[in-house]
Every structure is written in C-alpha cells, then in structure tokens.
C-alpha positions as CSV (number, residue, x, y, z in Angstrom):
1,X,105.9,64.5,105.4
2,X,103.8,67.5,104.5
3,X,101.6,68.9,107.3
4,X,99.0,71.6,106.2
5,X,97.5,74.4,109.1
6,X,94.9,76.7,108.1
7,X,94.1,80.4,110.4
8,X,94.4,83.9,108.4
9,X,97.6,81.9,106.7
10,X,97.6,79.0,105.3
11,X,101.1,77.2,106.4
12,X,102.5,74.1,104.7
13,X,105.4,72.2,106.8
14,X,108.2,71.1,104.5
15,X,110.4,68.0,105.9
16,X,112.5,65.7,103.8
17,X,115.4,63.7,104.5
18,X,117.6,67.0,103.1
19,X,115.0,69.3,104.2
20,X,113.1,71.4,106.1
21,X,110.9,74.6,105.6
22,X,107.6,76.2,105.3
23,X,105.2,77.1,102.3
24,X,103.3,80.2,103.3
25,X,99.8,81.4,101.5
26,X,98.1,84.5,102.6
27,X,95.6,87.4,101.4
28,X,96.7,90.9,102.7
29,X,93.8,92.9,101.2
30,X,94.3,95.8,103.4
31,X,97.7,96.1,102.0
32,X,96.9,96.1,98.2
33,X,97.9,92.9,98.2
34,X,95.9,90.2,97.2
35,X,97.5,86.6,97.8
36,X,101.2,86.3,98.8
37,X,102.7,83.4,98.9
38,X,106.3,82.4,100.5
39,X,108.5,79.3,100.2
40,X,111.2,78.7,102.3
41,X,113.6,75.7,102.6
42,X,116.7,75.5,104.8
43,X,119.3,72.7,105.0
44,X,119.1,70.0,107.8
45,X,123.0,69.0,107.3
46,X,124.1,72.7,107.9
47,X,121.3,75.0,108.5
48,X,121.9,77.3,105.4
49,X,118.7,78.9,103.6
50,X,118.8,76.3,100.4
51,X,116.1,78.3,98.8
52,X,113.8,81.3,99.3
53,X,110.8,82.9,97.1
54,X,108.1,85.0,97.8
55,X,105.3,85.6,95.2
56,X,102.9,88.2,95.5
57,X,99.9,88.7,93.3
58,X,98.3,92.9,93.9
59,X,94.8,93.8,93.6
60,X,95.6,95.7,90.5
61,X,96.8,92.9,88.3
62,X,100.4,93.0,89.3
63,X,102.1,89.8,89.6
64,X,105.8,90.2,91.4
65,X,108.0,87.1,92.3
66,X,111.7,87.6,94.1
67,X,113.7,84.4,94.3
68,X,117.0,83.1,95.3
69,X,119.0,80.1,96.0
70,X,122.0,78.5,97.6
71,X,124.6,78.2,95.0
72,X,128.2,76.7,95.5
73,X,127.3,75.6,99.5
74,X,127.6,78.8,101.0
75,X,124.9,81.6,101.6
76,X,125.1,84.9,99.4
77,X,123.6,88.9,99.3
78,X,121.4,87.5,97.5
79,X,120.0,84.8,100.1
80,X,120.3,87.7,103.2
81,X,118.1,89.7,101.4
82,X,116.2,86.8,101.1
83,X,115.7,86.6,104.9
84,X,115.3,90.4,105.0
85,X,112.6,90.5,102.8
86,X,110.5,87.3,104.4
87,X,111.3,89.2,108.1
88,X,109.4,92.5,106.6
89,X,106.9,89.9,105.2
90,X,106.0,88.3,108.3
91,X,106.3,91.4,110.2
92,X,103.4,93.6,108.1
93,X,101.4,90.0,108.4
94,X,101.6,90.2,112.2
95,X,100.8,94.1,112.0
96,X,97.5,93.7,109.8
97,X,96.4,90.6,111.7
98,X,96.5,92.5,115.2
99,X,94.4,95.4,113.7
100,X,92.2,93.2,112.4
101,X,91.5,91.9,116.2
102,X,91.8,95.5,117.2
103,X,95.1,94.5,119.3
104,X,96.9,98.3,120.0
C-alpha cells in the first residue's frame, strides 16, 4: 500500500509485508538545488535502515546521487552516514520552508 501527500514535498508512504519507509520529492530553489529526491526503507522484522538514497539534481546541470544499503543483516558507516546525511536534508528543508512563511 502506497499512499501519496502533496504540500512543498511531495511524500510517498512505503509499506510492504518486509517494509516500511518513505519516498521524498522536493524543489529547494533557494538552495541551488533544484529537485531532491530521498528514498528511505527500514526493516519491519528488526528496524534496521535496509536502504537509503538521496538524489539531487542542481540548477546548474549537476546531477549527484549518494546511496547505501544493508549488507550482511547488520547496519554499517556507510548506512549512519546515510541517516546523517537525510537528518541535514530534512533539516535545511524545514529551514527554507519557515523563511518561506517568514517564521523567525
């Protein structure tokens, strides 16, 4: 079941019988970014990030993508820089979404 909510991010729910998580899609302009878009997926037997990438295309052409996955049933570096990386994600969303509604 895939459920779909639209505001200044679009947000796609993941939820299968393995997992759950959240596709992200969103246009930081102010931020010389153009579209990002995030896809995360966590485990529902043990709560581990199963997968994790962020795409992000800039306003001058740029196209960068950082990915990682669970490998051998435990989290890596790799994976908590995953969840480093979406945290700074979310948090300059946040940021440019309260200046945008003039929120000091």
């Amino acid at each position: 079941m895939n459920t779909t909510i639209s505001f200044p991010v679009d947000i796609e729910i993941i939820d299968t019988e393995t997992e759950w998580g959240l596709i992200t899609s969103v246009e930081f302009n102010s931020l010389g970014i153009h579209i990002q878009n995030e896809t995360v997926k966590y485990s529902k037997a043990d709560g581990a990030l199963n997968f994790f990438e962020m795409n992000s295309l800039k306003q001058n052409g740029d196209y960068l993508t950082f990915r990682t996955s669970r490998t051998g049933g435990g989290v890596d570096t790799t994976v908590l820089l995953g969840i480093g990386a979406a945290t700074i994600g979310l948090a300059a969303f946040v940021v440019v979404i309260l200046k945008k509604r003039g929120v000091r």
